[in-house]
C-alpha positions, 0 to 999 in steps of 0.5 A, a space after each residue: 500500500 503506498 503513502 504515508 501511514 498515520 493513526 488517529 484516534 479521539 480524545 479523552 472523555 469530558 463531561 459533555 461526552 458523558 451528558 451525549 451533548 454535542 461539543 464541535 468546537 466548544 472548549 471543554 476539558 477532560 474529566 477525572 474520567 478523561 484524565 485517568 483513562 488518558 493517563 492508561 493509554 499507551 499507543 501500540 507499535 508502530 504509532 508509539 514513536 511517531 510525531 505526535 499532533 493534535 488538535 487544538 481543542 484543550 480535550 484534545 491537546 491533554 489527550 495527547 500530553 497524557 498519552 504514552 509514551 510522553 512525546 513533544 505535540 504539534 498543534 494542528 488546526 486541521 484536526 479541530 471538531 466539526 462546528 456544531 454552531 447554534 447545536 452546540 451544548 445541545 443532546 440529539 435527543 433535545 434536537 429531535 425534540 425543539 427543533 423537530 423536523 428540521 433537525 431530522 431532515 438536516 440528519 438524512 442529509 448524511 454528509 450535508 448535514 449543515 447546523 445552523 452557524 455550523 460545518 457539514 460533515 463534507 466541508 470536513 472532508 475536505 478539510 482533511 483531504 488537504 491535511 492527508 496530503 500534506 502528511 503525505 508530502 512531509 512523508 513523515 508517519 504521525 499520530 493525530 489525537 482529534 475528534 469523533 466527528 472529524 475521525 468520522 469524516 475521515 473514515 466517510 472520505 476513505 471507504 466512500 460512506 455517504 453518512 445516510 445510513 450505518 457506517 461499514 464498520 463500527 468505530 471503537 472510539 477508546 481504540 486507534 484507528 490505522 490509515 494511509 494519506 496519500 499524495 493527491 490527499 486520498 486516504 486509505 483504511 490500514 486497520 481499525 479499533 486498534 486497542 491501546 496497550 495499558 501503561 504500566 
């Protein structure tokens, strides 16, 4: 398979992710919950010495200092949530609720799901593709600590999936996921739901 390997994997655990709100790019920090898991997270061979991004997202960026073993962090603004705009804060389930249809019709709309003042899963596509081929032409393999919608659009430009209906493959979000970035900013599926190793 020819390009550039990576790993990426989704932060920590936060208040809000344990309350299912919608976080995009509001800056919450980890929880006692995040910071205790982060600090047993040990990345599995061959991610555990490569170049360390993150985003810059404080969930994110603690993610990345607590994670083993301890290496320098590039911050990367490309790795940032997807904006949930005027939905941020908010559970899908208060959505479905007070905004009624036409948060379920925004929600059939798959990767053009477009939150009021927000992004669409698409729009982060794209964001990635540049930022896959420009990994792919530092040449340099990395390790990316991000978010779960972003991981999601990743995992949409690499098999295809349009985000109307269930994704090919269930994404562990307490596992690093295995890719390959590629010139023309094309990404590829290595492997998936790569368990951490547990740091001693």
């Amino acid at each position: 398979m020819t390009g550039v390997p990576f790993a990426i994997l989704r932060h920590a655990t936060t208040a809000w992710n344990q309350q299912r709100r919608l976080q995009g790019l509001t800056d919450t920090p980890l929880n006692e919950t995040g910071e205790a898991d982060a600090r047993c997270w040990r990345l599995p061979a061959p991610a555990d010495g490569w170049q360390r991004l993150s985003s810059p997202l404080q969930r994110a960026r603690r993610t990345a200092e607590l994670l083993r073993p301890a290496a320098a962090i590039t911050i990367d603004p490309a790795l940032r949530e997807m904006s949930f705009g005027a939905w941020e804060g908010a559970t899908v389930a208060q959505l479905r609720a007070t905004v009624g249809e036409m948060f379920l019709d925004a929600e059939r709309r798959g990767l053009d799901f477009l939150p009021p003042g927000g992004e669409s899963p698409r729009m982060v596509m794209a964001r990635l593709k540049s930022w896959s081929a420009r990994i792919a032409g530092q040449g340099i393999p990395v390790v990316a600590v991000s978010h779960k919608a972003a991981i999601r659009a990743l995992f949409a430009l690499a098999t295809g999936w349009d985000m109307a209906g269930r994704p090919p493959e269930k994404l562990d979000w307490r596992c690093v996921h295995f890719f390959v970035a590629r010139g023309d900013g094309r990404v590829a599926v290595d492997r998936l739901n790569v368990p951490f190793e547990r740091a001693p």
